[in-house]
C-alpha positions as CSV (number, residue, x, y, z in Angstrom):
1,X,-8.2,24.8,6.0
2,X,-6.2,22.6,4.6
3,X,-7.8,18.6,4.1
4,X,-4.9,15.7,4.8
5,X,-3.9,12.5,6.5
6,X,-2.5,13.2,9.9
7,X,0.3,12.0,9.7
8,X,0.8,12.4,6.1
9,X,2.3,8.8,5.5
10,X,1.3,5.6,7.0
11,X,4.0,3.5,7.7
12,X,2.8,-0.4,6.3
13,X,6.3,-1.5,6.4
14,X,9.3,0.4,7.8
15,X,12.6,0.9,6.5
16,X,14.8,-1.9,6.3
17,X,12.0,-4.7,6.7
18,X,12.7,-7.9,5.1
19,X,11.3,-11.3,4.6
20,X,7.7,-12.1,3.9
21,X,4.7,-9.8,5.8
22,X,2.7,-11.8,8.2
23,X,-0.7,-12.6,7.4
24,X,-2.0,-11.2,11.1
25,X,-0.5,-7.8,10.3
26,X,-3.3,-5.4,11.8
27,X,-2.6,-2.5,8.9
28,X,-3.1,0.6,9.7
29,X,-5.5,3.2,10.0
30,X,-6.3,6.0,7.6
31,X,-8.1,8.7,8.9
32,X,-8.9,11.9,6.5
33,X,-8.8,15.4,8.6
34,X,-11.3,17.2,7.0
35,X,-15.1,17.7,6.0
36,X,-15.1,18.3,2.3
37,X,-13.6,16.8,-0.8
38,X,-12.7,13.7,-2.9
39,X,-11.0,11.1,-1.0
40,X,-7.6,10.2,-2.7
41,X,-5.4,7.1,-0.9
42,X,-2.2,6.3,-2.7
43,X,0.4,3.8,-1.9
44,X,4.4,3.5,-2.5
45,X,6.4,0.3,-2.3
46,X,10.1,1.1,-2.4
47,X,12.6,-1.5,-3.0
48,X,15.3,-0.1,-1.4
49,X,18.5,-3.4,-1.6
50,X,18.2,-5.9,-3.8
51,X,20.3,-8.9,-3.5
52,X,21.3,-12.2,-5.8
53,X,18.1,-13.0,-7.6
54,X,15.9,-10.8,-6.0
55,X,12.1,-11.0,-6.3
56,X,9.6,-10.0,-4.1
57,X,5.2,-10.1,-4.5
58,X,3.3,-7.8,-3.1
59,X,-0.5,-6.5,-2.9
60,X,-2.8,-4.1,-1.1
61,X,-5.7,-4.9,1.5
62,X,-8.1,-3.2,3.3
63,X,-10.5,-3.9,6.1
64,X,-13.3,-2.5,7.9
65,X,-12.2,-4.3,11.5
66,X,-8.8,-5.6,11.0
67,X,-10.4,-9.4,11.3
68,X,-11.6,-9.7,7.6
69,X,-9.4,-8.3,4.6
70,X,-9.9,-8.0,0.9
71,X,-8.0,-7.1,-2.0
72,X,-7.9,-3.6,-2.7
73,X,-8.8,-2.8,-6.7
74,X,-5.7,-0.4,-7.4
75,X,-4.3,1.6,-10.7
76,X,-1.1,2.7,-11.7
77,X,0.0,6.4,-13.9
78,X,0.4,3.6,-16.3
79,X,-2.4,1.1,-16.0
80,X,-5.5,2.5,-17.7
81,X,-7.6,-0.2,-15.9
82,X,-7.9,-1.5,-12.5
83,X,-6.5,-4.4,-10.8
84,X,-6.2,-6.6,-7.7
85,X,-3.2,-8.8,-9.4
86,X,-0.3,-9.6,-6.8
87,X,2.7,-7.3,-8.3
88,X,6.3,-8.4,-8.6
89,X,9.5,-6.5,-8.7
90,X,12.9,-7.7,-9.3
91,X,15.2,-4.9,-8.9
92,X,15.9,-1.4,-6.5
93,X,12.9,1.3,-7.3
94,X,9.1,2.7,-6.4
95,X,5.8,1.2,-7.5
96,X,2.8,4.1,-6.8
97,X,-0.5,2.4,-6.9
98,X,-3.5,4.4,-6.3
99,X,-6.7,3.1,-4.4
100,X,-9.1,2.7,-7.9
101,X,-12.4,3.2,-6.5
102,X,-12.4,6.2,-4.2
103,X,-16.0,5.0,-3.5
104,X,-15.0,1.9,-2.1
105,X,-12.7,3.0,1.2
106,X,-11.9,1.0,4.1
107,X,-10.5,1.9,7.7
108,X,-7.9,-0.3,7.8
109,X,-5.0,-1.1,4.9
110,X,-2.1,-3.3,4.7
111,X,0.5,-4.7,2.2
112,X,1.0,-7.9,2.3
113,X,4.1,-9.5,0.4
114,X,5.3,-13.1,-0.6
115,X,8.0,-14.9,-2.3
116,X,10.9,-12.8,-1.2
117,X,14.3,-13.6,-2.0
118,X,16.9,-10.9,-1.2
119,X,14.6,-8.0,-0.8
120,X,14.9,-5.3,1.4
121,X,11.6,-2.7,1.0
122,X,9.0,-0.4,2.8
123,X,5.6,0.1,2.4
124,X,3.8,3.1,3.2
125,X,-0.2,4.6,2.2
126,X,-0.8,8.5,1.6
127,X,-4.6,9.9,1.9
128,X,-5.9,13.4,1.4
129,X,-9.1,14.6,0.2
130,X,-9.0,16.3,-3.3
C-alpha cells in the first residue's frame, strides 16, 4: 500500500490570490495515510503574474492547534543549511522548500506572506511518507 497525503496537495493559497495573507489564516491540515515510513512535507510557492516592481515575502508556519504558530526551519535543493528567514521573490517562478526537521512536525501549516506589490501567487504543502 502505497503511503501519501490525501489529497496530495494542500491548497495554502489558491490560484490567483493576491495581496498580503491574513495573520488569522487557520492553515491547513496535513494528514499522512499510512503506518510506516519517513515523513517528508514539502512546500511550493509559485509566483504566477508579476506586475511593475513586484516583490512579495513569504514564510512557512506550523501549529499544533491553529491558535499558536511558529516558524517552520525549512531547506532548499540549494541551501545546504536550514532556515526560518522570511524569503523574497521579485519575478514569475517556483520556490520548493522542504520541512528541515522531519522530526519536528506539526498538524497544522500555513504560509504567511508580506510586503506585496504586484504579486499574484499560490501556495500549496505536499506530504508523503518516505
Amino acid at each position: 500500500m502505497a503511503n501519501y497525503l490525501s489529497p496530495a496537495a494542500q491548497i495554502m493559497a489558491a490560484t490567483g490570490t493576491t495581496g498580503n495573507s491574513a495573520a488569522t489564516d487557520g492553515g491547513v491540515e496535513i494528514r499522512l495515510v499510512g503506518d510506516a515510513g519517513f515523513p517528508q512535507i514539502a512546500f511550493q510557492f509559485v509566483v504566477e503574474v508579476a506586475g511593475a516592481t513586484p516583490t512579495v515575502t513569504f514564510k512557512y508556519q506550523g501549529s499544533l492547534d491553529r491558535l499558536t504558530w511558529s516558524d517552520v526551519a525549512y531547506t532548499t535543493p540549494a541551501l545546504a543549511a536550514s532556515s526560518q528567514a522570511t524569503q523574497a521573490v521579485v519575478a514569475t517562478g517556483t520556490t520548493v522548500n522542504f520541512l528541515a526537521d522531519a522530526r519536528l512536525i506539526y498538524r497544522y501549516y500555513r504560509c504567511v506572506t508580506t510586503a506585496n506589490t504586484n504579486i499574484t501567487y499560490r501556495a500549496e504543502a505536499y506530504a508523503w511518507l518516505f
